[in-house]
N, C-alpha and C positions, 0 to 999 in steps of 0.2 A: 504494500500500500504506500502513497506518495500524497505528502499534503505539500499546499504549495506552502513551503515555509521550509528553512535548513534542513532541520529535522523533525526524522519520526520516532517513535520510540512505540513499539509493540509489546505489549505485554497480554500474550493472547490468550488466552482461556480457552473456550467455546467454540463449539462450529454447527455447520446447517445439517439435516439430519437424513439417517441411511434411507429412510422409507420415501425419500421427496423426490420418486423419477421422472422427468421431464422439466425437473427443475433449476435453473442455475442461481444453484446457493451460493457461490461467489460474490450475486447480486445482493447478499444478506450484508455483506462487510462493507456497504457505503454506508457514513452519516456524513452529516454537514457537508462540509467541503474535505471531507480525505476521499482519495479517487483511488480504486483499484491498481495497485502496481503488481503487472503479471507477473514479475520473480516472484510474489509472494502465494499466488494462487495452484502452485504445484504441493503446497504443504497440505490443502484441503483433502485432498486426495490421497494422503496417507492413511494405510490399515497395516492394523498387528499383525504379527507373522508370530507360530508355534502355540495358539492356544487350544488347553487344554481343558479337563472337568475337573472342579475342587469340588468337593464336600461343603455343603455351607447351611446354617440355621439362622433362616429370618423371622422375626416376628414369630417364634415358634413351631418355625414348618419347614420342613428338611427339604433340600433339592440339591442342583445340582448348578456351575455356572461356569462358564471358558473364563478362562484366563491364563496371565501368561505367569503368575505367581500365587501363592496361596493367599486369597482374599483376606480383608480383616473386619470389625467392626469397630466405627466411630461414632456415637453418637446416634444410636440405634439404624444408620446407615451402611450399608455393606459397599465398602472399597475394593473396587476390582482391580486389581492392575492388568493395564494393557500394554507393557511394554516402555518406550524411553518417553511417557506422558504424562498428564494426571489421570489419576487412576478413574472409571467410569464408577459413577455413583450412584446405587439402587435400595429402592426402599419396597416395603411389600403393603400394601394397604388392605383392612379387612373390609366385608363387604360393605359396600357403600360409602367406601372413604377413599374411590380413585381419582377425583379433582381436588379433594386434600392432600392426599400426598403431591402431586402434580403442584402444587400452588405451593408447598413447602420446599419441595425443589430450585423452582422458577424463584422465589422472594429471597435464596438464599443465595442463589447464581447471583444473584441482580443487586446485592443490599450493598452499598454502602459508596455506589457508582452516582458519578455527578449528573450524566446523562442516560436514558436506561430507552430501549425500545424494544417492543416485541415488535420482532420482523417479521415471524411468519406462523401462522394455525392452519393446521388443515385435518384430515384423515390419513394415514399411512396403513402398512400391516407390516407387523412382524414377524417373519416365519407365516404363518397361514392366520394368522388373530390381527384382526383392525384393532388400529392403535391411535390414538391421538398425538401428533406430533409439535412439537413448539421449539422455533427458533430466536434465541433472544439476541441482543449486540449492547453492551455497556460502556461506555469510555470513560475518562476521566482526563484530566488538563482543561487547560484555558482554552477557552473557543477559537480566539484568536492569537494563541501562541503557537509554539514554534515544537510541541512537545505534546504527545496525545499518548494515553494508554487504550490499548481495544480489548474487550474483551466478547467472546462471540459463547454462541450457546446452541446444543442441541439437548431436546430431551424425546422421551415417549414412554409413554401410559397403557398398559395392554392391560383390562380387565378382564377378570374373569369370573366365575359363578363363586368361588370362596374369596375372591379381592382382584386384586390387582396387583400386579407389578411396573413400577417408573423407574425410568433410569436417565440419569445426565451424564454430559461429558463436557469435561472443560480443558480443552486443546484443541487446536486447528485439526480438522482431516479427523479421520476413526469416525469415519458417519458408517460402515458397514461393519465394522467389527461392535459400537454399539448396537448393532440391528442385532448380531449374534447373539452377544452380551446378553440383551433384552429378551432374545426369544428363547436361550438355553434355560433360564432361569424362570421364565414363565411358564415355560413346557414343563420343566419338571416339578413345579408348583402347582399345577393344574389341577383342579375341582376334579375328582373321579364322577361325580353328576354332570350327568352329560346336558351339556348347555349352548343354546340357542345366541352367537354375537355377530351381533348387528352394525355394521356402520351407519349413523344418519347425519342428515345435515336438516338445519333450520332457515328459516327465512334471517338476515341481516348477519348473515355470514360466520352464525354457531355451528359448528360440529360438535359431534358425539360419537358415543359405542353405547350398545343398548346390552344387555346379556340376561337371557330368560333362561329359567330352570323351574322343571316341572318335580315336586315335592311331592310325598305323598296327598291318600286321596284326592289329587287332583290339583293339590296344592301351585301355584303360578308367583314364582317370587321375579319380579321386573328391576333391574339395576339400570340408572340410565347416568351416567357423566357427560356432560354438557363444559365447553367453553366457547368463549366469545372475545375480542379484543375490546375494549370498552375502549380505548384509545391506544395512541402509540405506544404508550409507557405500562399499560394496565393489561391483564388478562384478568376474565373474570369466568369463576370454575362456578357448576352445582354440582351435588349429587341426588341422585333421587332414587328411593326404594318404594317399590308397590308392591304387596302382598294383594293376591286374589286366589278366592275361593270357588270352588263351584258349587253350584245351590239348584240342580236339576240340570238343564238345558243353557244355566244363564251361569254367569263369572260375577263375583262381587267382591267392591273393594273390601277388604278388611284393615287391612294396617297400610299408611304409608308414613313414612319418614325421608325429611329433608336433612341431609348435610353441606357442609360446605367448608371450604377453606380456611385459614387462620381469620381470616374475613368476614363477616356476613354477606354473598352474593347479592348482587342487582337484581330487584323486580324488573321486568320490562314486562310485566304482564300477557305477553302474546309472544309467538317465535320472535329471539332463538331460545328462551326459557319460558314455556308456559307455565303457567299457574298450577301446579307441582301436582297435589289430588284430583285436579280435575283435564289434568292432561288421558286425553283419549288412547294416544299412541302406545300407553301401557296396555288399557286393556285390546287393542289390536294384537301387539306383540304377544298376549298370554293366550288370548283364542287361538293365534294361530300355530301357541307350540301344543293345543290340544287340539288339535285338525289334524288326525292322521292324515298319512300320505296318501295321493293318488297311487292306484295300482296304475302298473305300465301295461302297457297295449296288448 
């Protein structure tokens, strides 16, 4: 990167994320006036070589995760190392707390930066599981000096029927070995409840992951994590759980609960967040994991 002024000074963290194809995340590392200097844009594109399965116990639930040395735990986050970078950063969220964790992530990347944006939301997958993907960019120094620090961001959020699993990285490039990272560790965390996820998108540019599982007697537990960019600097997460029952030929709500980030989330009362009990798309989602399948021809 090249500002017009003497000097640059990189102090890079973060980068754009494994699941963004067709995307040039390069274009993530513009703010104000620093312009893309191509020597720097061959770092992006770096991934680990030689990784391996460790043993690992998050949040109480054993799996499995690549890396390139035996992980550790800080701060009830799991530090992966990938090689000569910052180690990729993952945390396991239980049910209904996947834009919690995602927002503990992202506020921690982000805290203490003079300038902060979210560059980019959208939907991704990880391995075969839609993910929610977020790309952050930070700097620090005088606007108009001569001396800028950058710091770039990838994260993703892959829920599942028992939580979730997010994972950050803070270094140029390793957008695909986080994709590994992310999906070794959510695979082998995986709900044995065989569960229904959903990529959606909302009107004013919210994405989601939706994830149904069907409990006994009929039981229809609905997970849905919701984000939206509220502005350049804000991302704003929900989470929402619906429990539905069946009662003959018909579904009823019984239990829902709202969660949300260190934050209390934004009403906007209509898409990209509806009005949480009385969103329909749950009870779509539950009839239709009780619709057996069509027989084939």
């Amino acid at each position: 990167m090249q500002r017009k002024a003497p000097t640059v000074l990189f102090a890079a963290t973060l980068s754009a994320c494994a699941t963004t194809s067709g995307v040039r995340y390069e274009d993530d590392l513009s703010i104000q006036d620093v312009e893309t200097d191509p020597r720097w844009l061959g770092h992006l594109y770096t991934e680990a070589d030689h990784l391996r399965p460790f043993p690992v116990n998050l949040a109480g639930r054993a799996g499995t995760v690549l890396a390139t040395d035996t992980p550790t735990m800080k701060g009830g986050m799991l530090m992966v190392p990938v090689g000569e970078t910052a180690p990729i950063v993952c945390a396991s969220a239980p049910p209904g707390r996947a834009g919690a964790a995602l927002n503990t992530l992202i506020s921690a990347a982000m805290a203490g930066s003079a300038r902060q944006e979210i560059k980019y939301l959208a939907l991704g997958q990880v391995g075969s599981r839609p993910a929610l993907v977020v790309h952050t960019l930070s700097s620090d120094g005088p606007a108009d000096g001569n001396h800028i620090e950058i710091t770039m961001g990838k994260a993703v959020v892959v829920p599942d029927g028992d939580g979730a699993v997010a994972c950050m990285h803070h270094a140029f490039g390793y957008r695909e070995t986080l994709e590994r990272v992310a999906d070794s560790l959510a695979t082998s965390l995986a709900s044995p409840t065989p569960a229904v996820t959903t990529p959606v998108k909302f009107e004013g540019g919210g994405v989601g992951v939706r994830v149904t599982t069907v409990g006994e007697a009929g039981k229809v537990t609905v997970q849905t994590v919701s984000a939206r960019r509220r502005s350049r600097s804000e991302l704003v997460t929900e989470d929402l759980t619906q429990v539905f029952t069946r009662a003959g030929a018909e579904l009823t709500l019984t239990a829902c609960e709202e969660g949300s980030g260190p934050t209390e989330p934004t009403r906007y009362g209509a898409p990209p967040f509806p009005d949480a009990c009385t969103d329909p798309a749950g009870a779509e989602a539950a009839r239709a994991a009780l619709t057996p399948p069509k027989a084939g021809p």
